[in-house]
C-alpha positions in Angstrom: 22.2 25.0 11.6 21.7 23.4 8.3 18.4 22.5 6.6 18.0 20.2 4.2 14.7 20.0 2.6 13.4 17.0 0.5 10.2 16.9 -1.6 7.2 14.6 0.2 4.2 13.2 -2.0 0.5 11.8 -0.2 -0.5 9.6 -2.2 -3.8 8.0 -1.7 -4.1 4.7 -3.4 -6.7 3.4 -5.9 -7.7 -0.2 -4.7 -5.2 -1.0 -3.0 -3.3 -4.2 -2.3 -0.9 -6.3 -4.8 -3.1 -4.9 -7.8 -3.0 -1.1 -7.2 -1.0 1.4 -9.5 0.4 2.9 -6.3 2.9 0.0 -6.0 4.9 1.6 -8.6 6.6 4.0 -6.4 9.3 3.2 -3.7 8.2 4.6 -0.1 10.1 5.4 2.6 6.6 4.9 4.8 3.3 3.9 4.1 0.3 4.2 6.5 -2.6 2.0 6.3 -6.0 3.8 7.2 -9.5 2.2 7.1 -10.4 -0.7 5.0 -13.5 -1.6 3.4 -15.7 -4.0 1.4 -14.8 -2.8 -1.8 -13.4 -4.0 -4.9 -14.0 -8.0 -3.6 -14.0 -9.2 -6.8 -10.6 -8.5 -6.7 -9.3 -8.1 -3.2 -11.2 -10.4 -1.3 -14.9 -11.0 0.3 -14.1 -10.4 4.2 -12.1 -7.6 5.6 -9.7 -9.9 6.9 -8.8 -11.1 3.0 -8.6 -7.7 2.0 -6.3 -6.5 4.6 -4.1 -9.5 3.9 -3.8 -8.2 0.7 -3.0 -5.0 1.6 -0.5 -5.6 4.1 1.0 -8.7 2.2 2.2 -6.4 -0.1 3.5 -3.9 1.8 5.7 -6.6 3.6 7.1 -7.7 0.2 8.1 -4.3 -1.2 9.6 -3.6 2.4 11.5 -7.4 2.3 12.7 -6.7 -0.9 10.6 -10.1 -1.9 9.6 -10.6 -5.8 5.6 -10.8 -6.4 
């Protein structure tokens, strides 16, 4: 039996969404854990709005879609 082995990287993201330094890299998965009211100013004022943002982005980079 062969093994192959393959470096992995966790990588927690800053703020997250279309705006975080994270979106840099190229996954081959991405988790989404808990979401909160932070960084409105630039993510959004509900939840909802920031989870958009957050999963709008991950959609894109997975579609292959430009910004």
């Amino acid at each position: 039996m062969n093994i192959i082995c393959k470096p992995v990287g966790i990588i927690e993201v800053g703020m997250g969404g279309r705006l975080d330094s994270t979106n840099v890299l190229q996954p081959i998965a991405t988790a989404v854990t808990n979401i909160d009211l932070e960084h409105t100013q630039y993510l959004g004022n509900t939840l909802e709005e920031i989870a958009f943002d957050s999963v709008r982005e991950m959609l894109r980079r997975f579609l292959g879609r430009p910004g």
